[in-house]
C-alpha positions in Angstrom: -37.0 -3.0 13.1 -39.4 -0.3 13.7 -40.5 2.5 16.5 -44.0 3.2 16.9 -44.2 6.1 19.6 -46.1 5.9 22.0 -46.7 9.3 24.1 -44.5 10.7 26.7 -41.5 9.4 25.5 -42.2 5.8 25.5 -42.4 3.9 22.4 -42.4 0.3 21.0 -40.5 -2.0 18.6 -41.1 -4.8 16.5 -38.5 -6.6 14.5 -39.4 -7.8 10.8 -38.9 -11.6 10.5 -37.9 -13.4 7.4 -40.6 -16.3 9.1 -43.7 -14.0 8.9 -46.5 -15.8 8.2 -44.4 -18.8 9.2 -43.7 -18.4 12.6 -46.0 -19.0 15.8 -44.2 -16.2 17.7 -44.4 -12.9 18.3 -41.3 -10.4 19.3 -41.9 -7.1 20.8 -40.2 -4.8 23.4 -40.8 -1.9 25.6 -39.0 1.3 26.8 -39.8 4.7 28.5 -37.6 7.6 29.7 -38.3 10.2 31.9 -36.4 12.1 34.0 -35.6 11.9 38.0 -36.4 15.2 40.3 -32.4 16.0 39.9 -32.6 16.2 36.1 -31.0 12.6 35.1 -32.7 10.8 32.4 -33.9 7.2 33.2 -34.9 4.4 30.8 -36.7 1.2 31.9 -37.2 -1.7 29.5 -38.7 -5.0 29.9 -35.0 -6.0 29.3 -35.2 -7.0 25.4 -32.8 -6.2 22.9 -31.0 -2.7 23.2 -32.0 0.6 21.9 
């Protein structure tokens, strides 16, 4: 797997497949944290695999 970084804390994954090149799909996730007016820290993801 790697992170690319994306600004602001967000950033994106892609997962190496041993089909590449093979494969017709593509696999890719997204996350960003920021934090809430109280000072918690807050992720949101498009629900893929787990960071």
């Amino acid at each position: 797997m790697r992170i690319y970084p994306c600004g602001s804390g967000s950033f994106r994954q892609v997962y190496a497949s041993e089909h590449a090149g093979t494969a017709t799909a593509t696999v890719a996730s997204w996350s960003t944290w920021f934090k809430d007016p109280d000072g918690n820290t807050i992720a949101i993801d498009n629900g893929g695999a787990p960071s």
